[in-house]
ZAVEXVEX-763824 format. One record per residue (C-alpha): x, y, z. Coordinates in pm, 1 decimal. Layout:
<sites>
SITE, X, Y, Z;
...
</sites>
This chain:
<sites>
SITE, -3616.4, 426.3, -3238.7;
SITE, -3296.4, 277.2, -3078.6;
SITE, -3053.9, 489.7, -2921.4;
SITE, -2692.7, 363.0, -2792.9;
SITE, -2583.6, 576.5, -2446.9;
SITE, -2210.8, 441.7, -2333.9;
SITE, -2143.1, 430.8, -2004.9;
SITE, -1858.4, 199.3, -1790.2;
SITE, -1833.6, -51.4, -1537.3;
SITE, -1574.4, -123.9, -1271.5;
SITE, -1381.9, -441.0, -1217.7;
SITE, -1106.0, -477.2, -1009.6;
SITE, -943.3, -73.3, -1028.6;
SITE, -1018.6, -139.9, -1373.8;
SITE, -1296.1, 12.9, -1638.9;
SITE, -1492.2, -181.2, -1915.3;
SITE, -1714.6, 19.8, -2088.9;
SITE, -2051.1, -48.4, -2143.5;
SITE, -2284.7, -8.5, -2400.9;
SITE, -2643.2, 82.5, -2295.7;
SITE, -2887.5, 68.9, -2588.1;
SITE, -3249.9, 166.1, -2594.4;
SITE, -3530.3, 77.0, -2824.7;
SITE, -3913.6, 84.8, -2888.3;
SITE, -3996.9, -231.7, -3038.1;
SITE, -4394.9, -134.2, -2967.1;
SITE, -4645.0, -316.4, -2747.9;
SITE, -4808.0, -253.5, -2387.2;
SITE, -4623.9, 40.5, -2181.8;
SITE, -4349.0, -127.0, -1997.5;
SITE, -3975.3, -105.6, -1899.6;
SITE, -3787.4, -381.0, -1946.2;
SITE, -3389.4, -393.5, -1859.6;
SITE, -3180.9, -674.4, -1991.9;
SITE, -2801.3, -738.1, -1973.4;
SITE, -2772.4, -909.3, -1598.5;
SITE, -2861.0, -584.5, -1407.3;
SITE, -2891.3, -608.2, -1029.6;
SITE, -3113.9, -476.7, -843.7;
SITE, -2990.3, -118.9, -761.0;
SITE, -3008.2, -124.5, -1182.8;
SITE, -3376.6, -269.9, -1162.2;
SITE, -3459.9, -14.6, -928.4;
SITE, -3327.1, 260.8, -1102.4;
SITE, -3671.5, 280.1, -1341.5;
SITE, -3855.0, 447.0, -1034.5;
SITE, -3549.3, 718.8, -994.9;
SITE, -3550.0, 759.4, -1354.7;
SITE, -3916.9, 794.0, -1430.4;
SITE, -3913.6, 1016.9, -1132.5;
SITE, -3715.9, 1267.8, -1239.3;
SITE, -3791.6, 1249.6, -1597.3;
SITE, -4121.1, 1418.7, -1497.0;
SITE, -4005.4, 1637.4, -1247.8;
SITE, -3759.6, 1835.6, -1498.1;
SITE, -4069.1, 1924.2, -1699.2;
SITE, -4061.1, 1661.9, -1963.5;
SITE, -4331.1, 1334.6, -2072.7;
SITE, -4273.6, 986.6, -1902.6;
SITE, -4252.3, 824.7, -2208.2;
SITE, -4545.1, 626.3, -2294.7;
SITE, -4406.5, 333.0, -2472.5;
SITE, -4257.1, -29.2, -2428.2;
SITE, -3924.9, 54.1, -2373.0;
SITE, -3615.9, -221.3, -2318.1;
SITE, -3280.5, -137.1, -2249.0;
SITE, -3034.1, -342.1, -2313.3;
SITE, -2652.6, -347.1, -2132.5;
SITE, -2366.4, -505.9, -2325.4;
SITE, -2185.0, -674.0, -2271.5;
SITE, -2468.4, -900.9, -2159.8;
SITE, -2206.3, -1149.0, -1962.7;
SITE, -2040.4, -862.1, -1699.0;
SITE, -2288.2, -785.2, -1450.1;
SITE, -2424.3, -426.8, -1371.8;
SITE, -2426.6, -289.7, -1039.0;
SITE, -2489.8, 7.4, -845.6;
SITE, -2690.4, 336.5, -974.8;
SITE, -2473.0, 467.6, -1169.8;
SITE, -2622.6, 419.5, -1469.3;
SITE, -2957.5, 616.9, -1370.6;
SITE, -2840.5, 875.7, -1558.3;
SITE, -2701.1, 689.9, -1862.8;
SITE, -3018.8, 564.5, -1899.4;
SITE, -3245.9, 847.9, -1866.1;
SITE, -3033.8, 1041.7, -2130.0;
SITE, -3144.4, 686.1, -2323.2;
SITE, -3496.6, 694.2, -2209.8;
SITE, -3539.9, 1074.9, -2343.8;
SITE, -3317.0, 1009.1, -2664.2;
SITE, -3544.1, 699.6, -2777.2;
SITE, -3868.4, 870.0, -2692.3;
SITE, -3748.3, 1179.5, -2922.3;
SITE, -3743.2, 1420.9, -2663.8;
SITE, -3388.7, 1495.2, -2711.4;
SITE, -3137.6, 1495.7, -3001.7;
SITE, -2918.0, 1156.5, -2978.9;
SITE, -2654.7, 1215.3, -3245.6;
SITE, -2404.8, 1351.1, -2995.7;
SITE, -2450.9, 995.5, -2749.5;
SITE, -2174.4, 779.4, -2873.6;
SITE, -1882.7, 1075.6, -2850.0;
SITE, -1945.4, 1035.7, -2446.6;
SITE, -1943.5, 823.5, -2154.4;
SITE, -2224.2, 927.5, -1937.0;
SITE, -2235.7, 804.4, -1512.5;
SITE, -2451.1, 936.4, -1269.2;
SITE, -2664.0, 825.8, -988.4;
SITE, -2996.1, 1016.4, -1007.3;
SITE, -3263.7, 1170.6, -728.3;
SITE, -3584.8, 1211.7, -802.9;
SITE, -3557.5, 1556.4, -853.6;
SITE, -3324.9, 1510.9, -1121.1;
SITE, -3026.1, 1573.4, -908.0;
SITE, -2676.3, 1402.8, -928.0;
SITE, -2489.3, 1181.3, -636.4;
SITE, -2163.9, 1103.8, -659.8;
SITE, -2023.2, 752.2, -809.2;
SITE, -1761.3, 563.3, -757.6;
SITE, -1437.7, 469.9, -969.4;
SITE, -1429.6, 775.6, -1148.8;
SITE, -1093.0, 787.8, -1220.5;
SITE, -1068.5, 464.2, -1412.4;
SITE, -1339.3, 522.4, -1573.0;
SITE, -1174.4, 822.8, -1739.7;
SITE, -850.8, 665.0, -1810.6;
SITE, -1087.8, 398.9, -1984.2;
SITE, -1262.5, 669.2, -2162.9;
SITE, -936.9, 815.8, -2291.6;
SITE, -816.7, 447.4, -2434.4;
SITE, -1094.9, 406.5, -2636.2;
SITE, -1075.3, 741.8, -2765.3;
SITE, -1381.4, 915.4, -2662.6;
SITE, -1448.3, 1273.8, -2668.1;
SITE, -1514.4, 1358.6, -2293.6;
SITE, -1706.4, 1215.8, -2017.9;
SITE, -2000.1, 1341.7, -1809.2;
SITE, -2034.5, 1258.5, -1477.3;
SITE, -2170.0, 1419.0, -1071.0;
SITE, -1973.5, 1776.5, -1034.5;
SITE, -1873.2, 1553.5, -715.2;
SITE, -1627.6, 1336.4, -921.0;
SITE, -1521.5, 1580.8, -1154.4;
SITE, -1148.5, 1713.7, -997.8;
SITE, -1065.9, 1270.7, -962.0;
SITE, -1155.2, 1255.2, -1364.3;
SITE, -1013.2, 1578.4, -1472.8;
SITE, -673.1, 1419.2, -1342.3;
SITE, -669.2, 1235.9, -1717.7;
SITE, -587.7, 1485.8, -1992.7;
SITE, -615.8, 1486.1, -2387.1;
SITE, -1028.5, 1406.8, -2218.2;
SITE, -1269.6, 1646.3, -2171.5;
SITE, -1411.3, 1612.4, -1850.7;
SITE, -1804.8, 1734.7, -1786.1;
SITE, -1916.6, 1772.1, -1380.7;
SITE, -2326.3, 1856.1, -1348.6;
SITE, -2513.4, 1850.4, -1091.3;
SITE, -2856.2, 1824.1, -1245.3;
SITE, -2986.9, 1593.4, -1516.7;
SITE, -3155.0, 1938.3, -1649.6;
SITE, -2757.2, 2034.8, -1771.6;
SITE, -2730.3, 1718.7, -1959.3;
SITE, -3062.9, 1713.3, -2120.3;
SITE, -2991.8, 2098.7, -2222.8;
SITE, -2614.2, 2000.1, -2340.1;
SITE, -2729.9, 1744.8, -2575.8;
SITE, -3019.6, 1966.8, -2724.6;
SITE, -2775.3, 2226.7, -2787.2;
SITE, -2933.1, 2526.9, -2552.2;
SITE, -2631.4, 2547.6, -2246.1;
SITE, -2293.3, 2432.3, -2357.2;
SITE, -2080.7, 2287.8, -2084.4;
SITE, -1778.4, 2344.9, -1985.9;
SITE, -1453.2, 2121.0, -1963.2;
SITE, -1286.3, 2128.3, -1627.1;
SITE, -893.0, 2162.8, -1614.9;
SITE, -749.7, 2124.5, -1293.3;
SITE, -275.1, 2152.0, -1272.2;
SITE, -322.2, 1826.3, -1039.2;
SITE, 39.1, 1834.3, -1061.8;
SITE, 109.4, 2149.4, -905.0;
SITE, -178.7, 2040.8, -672.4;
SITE, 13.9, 1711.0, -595.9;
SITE, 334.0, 1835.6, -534.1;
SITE, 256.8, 2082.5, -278.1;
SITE, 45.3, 1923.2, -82.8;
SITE, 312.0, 1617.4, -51.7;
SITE, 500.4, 1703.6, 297.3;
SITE, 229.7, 1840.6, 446.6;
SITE, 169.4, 1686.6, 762.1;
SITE, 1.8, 1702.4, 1087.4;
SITE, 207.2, 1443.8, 1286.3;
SITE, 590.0, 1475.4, 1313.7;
SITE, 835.9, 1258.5, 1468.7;
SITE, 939.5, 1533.6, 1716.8;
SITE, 685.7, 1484.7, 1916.9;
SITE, 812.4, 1168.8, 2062.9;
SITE, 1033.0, 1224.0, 2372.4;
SITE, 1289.4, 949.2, 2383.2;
SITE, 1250.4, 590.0, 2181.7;
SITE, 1579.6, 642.5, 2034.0;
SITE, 1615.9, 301.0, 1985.2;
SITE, 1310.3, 235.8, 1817.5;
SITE, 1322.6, 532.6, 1616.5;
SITE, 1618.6, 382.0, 1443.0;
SITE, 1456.8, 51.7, 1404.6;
SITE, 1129.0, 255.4, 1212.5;
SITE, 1390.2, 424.6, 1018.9;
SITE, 1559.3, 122.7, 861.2;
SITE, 1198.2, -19.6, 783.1;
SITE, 1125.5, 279.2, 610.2;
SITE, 1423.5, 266.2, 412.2;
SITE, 1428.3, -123.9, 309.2;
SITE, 1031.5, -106.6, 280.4;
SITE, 1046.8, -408.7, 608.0;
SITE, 787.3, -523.8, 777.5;
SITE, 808.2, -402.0, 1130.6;
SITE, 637.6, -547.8, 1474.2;
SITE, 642.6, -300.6, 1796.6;
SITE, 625.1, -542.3, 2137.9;
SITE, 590.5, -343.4, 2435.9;
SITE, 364.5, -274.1, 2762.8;
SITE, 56.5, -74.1, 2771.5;
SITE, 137.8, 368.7, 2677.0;
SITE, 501.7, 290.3, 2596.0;
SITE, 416.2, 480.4, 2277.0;
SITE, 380.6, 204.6, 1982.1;
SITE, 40.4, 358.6, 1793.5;
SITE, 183.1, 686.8, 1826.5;
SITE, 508.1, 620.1, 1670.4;
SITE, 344.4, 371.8, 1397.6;
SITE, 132.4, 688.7, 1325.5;
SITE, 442.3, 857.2, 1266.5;
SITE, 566.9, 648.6, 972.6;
SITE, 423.2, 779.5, 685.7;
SITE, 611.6, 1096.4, 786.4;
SITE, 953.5, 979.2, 684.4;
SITE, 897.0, 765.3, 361.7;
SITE, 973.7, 875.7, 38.2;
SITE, 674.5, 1114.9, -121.4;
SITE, 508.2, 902.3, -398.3;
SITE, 537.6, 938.9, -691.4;
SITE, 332.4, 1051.2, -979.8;
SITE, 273.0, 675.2, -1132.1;
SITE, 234.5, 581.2, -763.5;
SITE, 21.2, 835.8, -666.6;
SITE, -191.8, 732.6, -969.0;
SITE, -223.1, 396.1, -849.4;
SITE, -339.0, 465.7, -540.7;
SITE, -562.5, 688.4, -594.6;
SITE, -724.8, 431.3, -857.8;
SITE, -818.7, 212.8, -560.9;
SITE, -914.5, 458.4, -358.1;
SITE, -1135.0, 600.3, -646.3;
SITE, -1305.9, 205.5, -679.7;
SITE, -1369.4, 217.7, -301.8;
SITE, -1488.1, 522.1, -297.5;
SITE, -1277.3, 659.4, -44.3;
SITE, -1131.7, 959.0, -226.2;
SITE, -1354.3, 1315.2, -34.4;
SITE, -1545.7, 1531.8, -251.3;
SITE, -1378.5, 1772.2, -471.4;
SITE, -1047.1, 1540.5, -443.8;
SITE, -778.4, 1456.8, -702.3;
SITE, -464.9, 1246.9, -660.5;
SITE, -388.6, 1081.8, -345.8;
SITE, -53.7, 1291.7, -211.7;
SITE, 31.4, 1104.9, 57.9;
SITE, 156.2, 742.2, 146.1;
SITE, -156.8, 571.7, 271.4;
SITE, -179.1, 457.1, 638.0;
SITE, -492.7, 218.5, 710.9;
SITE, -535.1, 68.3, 1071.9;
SITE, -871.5, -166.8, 1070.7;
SITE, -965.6, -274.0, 1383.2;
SITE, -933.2, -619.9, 1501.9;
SITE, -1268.8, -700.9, 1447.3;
SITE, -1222.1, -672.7, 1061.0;
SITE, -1322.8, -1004.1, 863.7;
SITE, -1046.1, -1177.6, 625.5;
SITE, -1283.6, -1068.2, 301.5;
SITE, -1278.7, -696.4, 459.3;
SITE, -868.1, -730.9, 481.1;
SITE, -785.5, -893.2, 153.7;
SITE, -1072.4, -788.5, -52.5;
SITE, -1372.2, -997.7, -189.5;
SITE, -1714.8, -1012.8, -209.3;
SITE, -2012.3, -1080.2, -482.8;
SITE, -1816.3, -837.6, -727.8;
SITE, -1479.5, -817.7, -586.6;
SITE, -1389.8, -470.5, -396.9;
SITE, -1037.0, -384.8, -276.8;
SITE, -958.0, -521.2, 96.3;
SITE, -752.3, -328.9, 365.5;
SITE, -432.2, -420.4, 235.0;
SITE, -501.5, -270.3, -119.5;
SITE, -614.3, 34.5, 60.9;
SITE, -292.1, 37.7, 191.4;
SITE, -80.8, -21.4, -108.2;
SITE, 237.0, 229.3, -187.1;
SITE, 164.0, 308.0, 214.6;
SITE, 166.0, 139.2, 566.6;
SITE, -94.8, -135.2, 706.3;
SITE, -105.0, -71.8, 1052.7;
SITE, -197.2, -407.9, 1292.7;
SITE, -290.4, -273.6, 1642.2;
SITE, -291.7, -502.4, 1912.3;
SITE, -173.9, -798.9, 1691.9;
SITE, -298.0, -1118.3, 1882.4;
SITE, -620.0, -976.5, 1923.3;
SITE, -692.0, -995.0, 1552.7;
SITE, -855.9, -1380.5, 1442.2;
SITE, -592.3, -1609.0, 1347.6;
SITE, -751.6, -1671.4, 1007.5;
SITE, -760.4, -1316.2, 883.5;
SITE, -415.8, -1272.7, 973.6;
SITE, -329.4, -1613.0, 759.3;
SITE, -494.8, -1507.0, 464.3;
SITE, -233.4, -1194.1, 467.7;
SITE, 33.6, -1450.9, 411.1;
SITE, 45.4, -1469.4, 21.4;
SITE, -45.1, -1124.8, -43.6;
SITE, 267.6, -1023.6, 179.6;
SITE, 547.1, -1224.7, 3.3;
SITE, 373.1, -1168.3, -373.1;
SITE, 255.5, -842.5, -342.7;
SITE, -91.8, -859.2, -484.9;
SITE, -393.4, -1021.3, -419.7;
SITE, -540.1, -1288.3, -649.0;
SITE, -969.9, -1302.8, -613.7;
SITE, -1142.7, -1582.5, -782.6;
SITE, -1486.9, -1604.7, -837.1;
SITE, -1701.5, -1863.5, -1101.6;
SITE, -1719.2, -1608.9, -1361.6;
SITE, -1413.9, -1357.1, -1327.2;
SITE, -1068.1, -1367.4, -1123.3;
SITE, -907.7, -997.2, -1024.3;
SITE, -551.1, -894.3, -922.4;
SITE, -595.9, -603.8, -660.5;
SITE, -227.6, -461.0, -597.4;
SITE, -144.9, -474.8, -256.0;
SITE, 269.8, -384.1, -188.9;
SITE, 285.9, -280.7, 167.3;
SITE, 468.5, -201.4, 467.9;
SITE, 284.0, -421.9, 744.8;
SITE, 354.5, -225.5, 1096.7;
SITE, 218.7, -387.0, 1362.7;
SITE, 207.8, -398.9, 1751.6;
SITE, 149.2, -584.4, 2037.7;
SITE, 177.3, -614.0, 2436.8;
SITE, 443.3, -873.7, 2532.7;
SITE, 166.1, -1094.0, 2730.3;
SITE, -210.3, -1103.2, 2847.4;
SITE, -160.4, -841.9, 3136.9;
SITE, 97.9, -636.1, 2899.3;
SITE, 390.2, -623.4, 3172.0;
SITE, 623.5, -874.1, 3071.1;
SITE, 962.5, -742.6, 3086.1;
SITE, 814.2, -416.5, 3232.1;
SITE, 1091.5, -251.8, 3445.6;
SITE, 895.6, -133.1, 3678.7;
SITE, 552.9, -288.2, 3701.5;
SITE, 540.1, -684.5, 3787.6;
SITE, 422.4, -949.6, 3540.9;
SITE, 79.5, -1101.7, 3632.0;
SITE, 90.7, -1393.0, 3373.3;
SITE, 235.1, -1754.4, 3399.5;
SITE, 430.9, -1858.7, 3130.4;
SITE, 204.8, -2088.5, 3010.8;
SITE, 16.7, -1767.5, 2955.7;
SITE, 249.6, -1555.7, 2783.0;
SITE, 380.8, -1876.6, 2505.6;
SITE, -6.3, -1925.4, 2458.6;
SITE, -71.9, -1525.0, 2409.1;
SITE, 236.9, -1513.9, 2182.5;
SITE, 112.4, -1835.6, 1982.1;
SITE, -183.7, -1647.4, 1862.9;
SITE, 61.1, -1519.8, 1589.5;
SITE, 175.0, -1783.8, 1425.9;
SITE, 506.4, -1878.8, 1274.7;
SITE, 492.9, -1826.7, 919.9;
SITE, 376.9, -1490.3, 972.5;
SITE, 606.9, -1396.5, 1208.9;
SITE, 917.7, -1508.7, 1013.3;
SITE, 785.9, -1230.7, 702.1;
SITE, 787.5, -936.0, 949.7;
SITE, 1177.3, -834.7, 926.1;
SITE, 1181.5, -615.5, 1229.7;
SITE, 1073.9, -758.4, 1577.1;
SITE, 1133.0, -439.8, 1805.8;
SITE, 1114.6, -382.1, 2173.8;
SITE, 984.2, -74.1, 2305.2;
SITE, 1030.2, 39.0, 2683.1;
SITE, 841.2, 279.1, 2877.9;
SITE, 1016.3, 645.1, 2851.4;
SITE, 1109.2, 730.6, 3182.2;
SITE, 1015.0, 1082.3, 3325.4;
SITE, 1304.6, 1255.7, 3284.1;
SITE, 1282.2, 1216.7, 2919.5;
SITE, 962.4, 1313.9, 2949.4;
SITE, 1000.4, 1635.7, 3108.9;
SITE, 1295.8, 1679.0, 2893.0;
SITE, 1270.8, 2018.3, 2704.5;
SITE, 1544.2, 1867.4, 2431.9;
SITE, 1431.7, 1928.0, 2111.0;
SITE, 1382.3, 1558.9, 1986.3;
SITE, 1467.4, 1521.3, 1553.3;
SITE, 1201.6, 1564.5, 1319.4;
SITE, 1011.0, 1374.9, 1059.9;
SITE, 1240.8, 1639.0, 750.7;
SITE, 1592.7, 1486.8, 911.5;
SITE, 1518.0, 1162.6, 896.9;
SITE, 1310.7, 1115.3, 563.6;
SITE, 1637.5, 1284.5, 399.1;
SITE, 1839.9, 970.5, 502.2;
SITE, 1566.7, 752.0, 394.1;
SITE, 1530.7, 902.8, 62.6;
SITE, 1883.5, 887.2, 15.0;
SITE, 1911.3, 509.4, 106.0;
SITE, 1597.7, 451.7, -115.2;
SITE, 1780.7, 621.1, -359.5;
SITE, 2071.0, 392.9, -387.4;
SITE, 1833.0, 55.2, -383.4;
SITE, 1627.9, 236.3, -654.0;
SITE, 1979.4, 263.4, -905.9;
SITE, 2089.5, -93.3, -761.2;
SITE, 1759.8, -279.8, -852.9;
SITE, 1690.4, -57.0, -1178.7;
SITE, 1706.0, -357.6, -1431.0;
SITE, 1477.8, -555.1, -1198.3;
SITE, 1126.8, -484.7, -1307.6;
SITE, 883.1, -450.7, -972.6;
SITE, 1163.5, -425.2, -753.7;
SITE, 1247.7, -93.1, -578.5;
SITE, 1315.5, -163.2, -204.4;
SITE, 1513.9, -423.2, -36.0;
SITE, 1240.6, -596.4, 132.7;
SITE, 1135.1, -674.3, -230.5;
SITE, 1453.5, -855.9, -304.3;
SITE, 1399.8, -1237.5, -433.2;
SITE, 1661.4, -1523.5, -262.7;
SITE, 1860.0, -1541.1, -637.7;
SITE, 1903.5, -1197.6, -577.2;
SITE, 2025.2, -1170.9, -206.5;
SITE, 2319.3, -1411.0, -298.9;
SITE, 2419.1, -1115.9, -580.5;
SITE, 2366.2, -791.9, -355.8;
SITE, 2396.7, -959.5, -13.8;
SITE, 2751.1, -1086.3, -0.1;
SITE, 2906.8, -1076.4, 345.7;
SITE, 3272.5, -1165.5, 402.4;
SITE, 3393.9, -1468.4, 652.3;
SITE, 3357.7, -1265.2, 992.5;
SITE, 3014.3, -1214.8, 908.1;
SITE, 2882.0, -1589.5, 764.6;
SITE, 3044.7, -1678.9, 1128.6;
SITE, 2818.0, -1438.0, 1302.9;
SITE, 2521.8, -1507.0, 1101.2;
SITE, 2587.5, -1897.0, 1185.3;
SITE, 2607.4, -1806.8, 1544.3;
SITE, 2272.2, -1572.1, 1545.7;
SITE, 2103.4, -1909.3, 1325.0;
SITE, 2209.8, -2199.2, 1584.1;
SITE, 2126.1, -1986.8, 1908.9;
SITE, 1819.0, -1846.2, 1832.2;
SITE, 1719.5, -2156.1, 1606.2;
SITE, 1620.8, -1949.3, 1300.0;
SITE, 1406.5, -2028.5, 968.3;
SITE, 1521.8, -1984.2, 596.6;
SITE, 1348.5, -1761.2, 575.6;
SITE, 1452.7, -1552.9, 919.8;
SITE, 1784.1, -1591.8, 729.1;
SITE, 1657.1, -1403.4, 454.9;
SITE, 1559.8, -1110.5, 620.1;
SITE, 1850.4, -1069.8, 860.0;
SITE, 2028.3, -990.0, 531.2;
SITE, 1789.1, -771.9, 386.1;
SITE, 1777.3, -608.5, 685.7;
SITE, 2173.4, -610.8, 700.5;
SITE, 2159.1, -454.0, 328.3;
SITE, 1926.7, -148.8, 429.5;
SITE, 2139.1, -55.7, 748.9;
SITE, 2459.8, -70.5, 514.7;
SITE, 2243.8, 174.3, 227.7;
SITE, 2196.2, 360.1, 569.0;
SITE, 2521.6, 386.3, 626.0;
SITE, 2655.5, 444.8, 277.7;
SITE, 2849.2, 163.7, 215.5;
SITE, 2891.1, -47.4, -58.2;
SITE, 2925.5, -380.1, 150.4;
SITE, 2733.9, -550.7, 453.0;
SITE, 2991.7, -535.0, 747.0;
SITE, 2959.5, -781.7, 1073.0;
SITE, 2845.4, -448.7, 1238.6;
SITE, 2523.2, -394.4, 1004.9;
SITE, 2466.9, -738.5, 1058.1;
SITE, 2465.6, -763.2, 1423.0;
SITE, 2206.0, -476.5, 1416.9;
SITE, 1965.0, -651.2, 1215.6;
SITE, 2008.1, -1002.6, 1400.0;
SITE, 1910.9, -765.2, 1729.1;
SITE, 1584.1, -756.2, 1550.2;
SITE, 1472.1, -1061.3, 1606.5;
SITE, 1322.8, -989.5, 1959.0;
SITE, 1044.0, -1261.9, 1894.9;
SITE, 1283.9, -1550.8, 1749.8;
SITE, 1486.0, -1579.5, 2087.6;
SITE, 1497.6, -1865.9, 2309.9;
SITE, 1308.2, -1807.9, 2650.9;
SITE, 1115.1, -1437.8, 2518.9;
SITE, 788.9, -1591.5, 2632.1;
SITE, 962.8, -1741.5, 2954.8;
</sites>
């Protein structure tokens, strides 16, 4: 008898569903599975067989082949252990298999029947809902990440026993229905880190501020404990919340990863990923056999945070080039090419030289300056002209400290930013993609950028001294255009534009001696 069992695959954050058919063509007793499986799906026979005949029923004694279509995408992982056991059982006429096609069915099995979670649950279920299925069964693991798509009813087990009983009609299941919304919105601003609990950094404060509220790239250069991871941590504090489509998105990647805990639903909060600088360029950008999101997908809608900058290879921190200016990441393999989105704020941070004391107030400079041009030359130029924000950041001296002042919190100053974000978000709203002023193209700076005579002096000034790129040009006035939002005006004054030339700590003559 031939049975059809649907199941899905993920490519990219993307679902295709599959269709698993079973049949008994006759011959020897054998399992044969067709449809390029790999070998967790070649494996999954034992699993299957396993628990087949631990939940009380026959290991059926026939030639069975299974066959996954399409016969061109190819099948990984173990989900499909339970797909095809439901098949198995169906085509061996242990079970009723009128009900199959109504229901995508994932799983990975133990060989007590058992269910383990899968990955890429979510889109799976928005897949499920597109092509109009009924519901979708799945590991009681995944179930609150699938029951965030409704007009779908969503099935969590935790035993191949509930499915087998479903389908014969002796335990009815039960839909889960989680408010994700509710869920979602009041879990938003709630935080463990706050930007309080840094005592002084006034300075740099500001500077995080403005790259929250233009979406810039931002690089911290200081000495050794002058506080740069612990106010990069602080970022995701004072960015807009996400919103619903956002949250959506990210929590689609996550889902493909699998990343998202047990029991979760949408993502709340901006994500903040800091790899360490061992990471590989496939591990950053994505890649692989069957390509998986990279770091900077991870970190898409949120912040990438680069400690210790030069220490990272020089050709993983190339490869983040492209993604940076376009957004997305393009993988290309013989048979399939994938778009992983990947719009991020890159934060990043670095000692000013080898010994980290350069500049130090206090503490003397061990390097030669051969040494600190060579240390800084480990980030190239190219990359350094897309980070918008080059900021200093100086020890904080005792008495600041000690200092009982209460410092402002992560609430004041992700008011301001919303409210900036706000006025970028009604500037750019014909402009498709575009949301944030680090996203602005160069036809559009000459539209929203215009800066009167006093300024195109100043910014000629700022070019010829410190020798700047088109591109460094560029993001002077972006930058220029957030601390004017920032300031609620209309138009870039010389004043808003001699702040965001000071930004350019990297770009001036003599920094590395």
């Amino acid at each position: 008898m031939l049975v059809k069992v649907y199941g899905s695959a993920v490519y990219g954050v993307d679902a295709i569903t599959i269709t698993i058919e079973v049949d008994t063509p006759g011959g020897k007793p054998e399992y044969i599975i067709v449809g390029l499986p790999d070998s967790a799906v070649k494996e999954s026979i034992e699993r299957i067989v396993s628990a087949i005949k631990n939940i009380g029923f026959e290991r059926p004694r026939m030639r069975l082949v299974v066959n996954m279509a399409p016969a061109d995408i190819r099948k990984a992982g173990a989900a499909y252990d339970l797909p095809i056991a439901i098949g198995f059982l169906a085509a061996s006429g242990q079970i009723p298999h009128e009900e199959l096609s109504q229901y995508i069915i994932m799983g990975e099995l133990s060989l007590d029947g058992s269910l383990q979670p899968i990955k890429g649950a979510l889109p799976i279920a928005i897949q499920a809902r597109a092509e109009k299925f009924k519901g979708l069964i799945l590991p009681q693991q995944n179930v609150r990440e699938a029951a965030m798509v409704n007009n779908l009813e969503v099935y969590g087990v935790s035993h191949l026993n509930e499915v087998v009983n479903f389908f014969s009609g002796k335990q009815p299941l039960s839909p889960v229905s989680i408010n994700t919304r509710e869920e979602f919105f009041q879990s938003q601003y709630d935080f463990e880190l706050d930007f309080n609990d840094v005592k002084g950094q006034e300075n740099v404060k500001r500077a995080l501020e403005i790259a929250a509220a233009g979406g810039h790239n931002a690089i911290l250069i200081g000495p050794p404990g002058a506080g740069k991871t612990m106010l990069a941590k602080r970022i995701p504090t004072i960015l807009p919340p996400l919103s619903l489509h956002e949250a959506l998105e990210t929590t689609k990647i996550h889902s493909v990863v699998g990343k998202l805990g047990s029991n979760t639903s949408l993502v709340s909060k901006r994500p903040f990923r800091s790899p360490h600088h061992t990471i590989s360029d496939v591990a950053l950008v994505g890649g692989g056999g069957i390509p998986q999101p990279g770091e900077i997908s991870l970190a898409h809608n949120g912040v990438l945070f680069l400690d210790e900058l030069p220490e990272f290879k020089r050709t993983v921190l190339e490869v983040m080039r492209q993604p940076m200016e376009e957004r997305r990441v393009t993988i290309s393999r013989a048979k399939v090419t994938i778009d992983f989105p990947a719009s991020f704020m890159l934060i990043a941070s670095m000692n000013p030289c080898p010994c980290g004391y350069f500049n130090h107030p206090d503490k003397e400079c061990t390097c030669s300056p051969i040494m600190v041009q060579r240390y800084l030359n480990k980030i190239s130029g190219p990359l350094l002209d897309r980070i918008d924000l080059h900021v200093e950041v100086t020890p904080v001296a005792f008495t600041e400290l000690s200092s009982q002042r209460p410092s402002e919190n992560s609430n004041a100053i992700r008011d301001r930013v919303i409210k900036a974000r706000e006025k970028q978000k009604e500037r750019f709203k014909e402009q498709q993609g575009v949301y944030a002023n680090a996203q602005m193209s160069s036809k559009m700076l000459k539209e929203v950028c215009a800066i009167n005579q006093v300024g195109q002096n100043l910014l000629k000034a700022a070019m010829d001294r410190l020798n700047l790129s088109a591109r460094a040009y560029d993001r002077i006035l972006k930058v220029s255009r957030t601390v004017a939002d920032l300031s609620d005006s209309d138009e870039i004054r010389p004043e808003h534009l001699a702040e965001a030339i000071q930004y350019r700590s990297l770009d001036r003559e003599g920094w590395g001696g």
